[in-house]
C-alpha positions as CSV (number, residue, x, y, z in Angstrom):
1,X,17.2,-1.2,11.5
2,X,18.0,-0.6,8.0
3,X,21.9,-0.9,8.7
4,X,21.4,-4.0,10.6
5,X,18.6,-6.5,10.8
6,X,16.8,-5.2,7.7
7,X,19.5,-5.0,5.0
8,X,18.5,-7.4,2.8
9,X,15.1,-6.6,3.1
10,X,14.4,-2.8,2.7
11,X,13.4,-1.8,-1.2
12,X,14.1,1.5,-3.2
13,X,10.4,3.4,-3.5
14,X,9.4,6.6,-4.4
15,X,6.3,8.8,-4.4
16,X,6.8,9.2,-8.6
17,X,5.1,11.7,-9.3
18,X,4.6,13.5,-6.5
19,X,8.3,13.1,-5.2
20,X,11.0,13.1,-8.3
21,X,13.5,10.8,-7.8
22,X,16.2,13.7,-7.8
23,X,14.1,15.0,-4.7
24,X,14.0,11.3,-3.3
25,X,17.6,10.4,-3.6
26,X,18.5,13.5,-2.1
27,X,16.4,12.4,0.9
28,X,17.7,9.3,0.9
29,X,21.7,10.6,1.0
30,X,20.9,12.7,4.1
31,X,19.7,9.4,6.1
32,X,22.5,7.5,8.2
33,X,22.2,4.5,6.0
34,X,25.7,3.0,6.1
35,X,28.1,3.2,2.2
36,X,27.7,-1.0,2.2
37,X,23.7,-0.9,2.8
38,X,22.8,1.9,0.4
39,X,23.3,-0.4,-3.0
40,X,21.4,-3.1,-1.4
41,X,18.6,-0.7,-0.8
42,X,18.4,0.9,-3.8
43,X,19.2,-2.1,-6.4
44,X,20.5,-5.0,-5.4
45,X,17.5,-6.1,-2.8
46,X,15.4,-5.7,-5.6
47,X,17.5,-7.9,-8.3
48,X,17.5,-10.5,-6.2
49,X,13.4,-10.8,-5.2
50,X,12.9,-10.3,-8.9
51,X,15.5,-12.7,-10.2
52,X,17.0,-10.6,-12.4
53,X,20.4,-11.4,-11.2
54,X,20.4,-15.1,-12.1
55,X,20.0,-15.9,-15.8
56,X,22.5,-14.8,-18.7
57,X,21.3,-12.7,-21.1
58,X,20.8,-14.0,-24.3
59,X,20.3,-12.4,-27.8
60,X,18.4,-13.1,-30.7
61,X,20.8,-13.5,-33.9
C-alpha cells in the first residue's frame, strides 16, 4: 500500500540507535517501493505535516 493508497502518508523512521541509518536505508532500497514514492517517504511527507515547506526563510541582518 505504500506505492498506492498510502503515499502521502507513510513517514521516514528508524530504530536510531539500535539500527544506523546506513543499516536502515539499506533496508529500505531493497523494498519495492516505486523511484516516485521513495522521496515522499523519506522527506517530503514529513515537510509537509511539519510545515517546513511553506514559509521563506528569513535571516537576521
Amino acid at each position: 500500500y505504500a506505492n498506492t493508497l498510502l503515499k502521502d502518508k507513510v513517514l521516514f523512521g528508524s530504530d536510531y540507535p539500535v539500527i544506523t541509518p546506513d543499516r536502515w536505508l539499506a533496508d529500505f532500497d531493497k523494498l519495492e517501493i516505486k523511484p516516485e514514492v521513495r522521496p515522499k517517504i523519506l522527506k517530503d511527507n514529513a515537510v509537509r505535516l511539519l510545515g517546513l515547506g511553506t514559509q521563506e526563510r528569513t535571516t537576521n541582518a
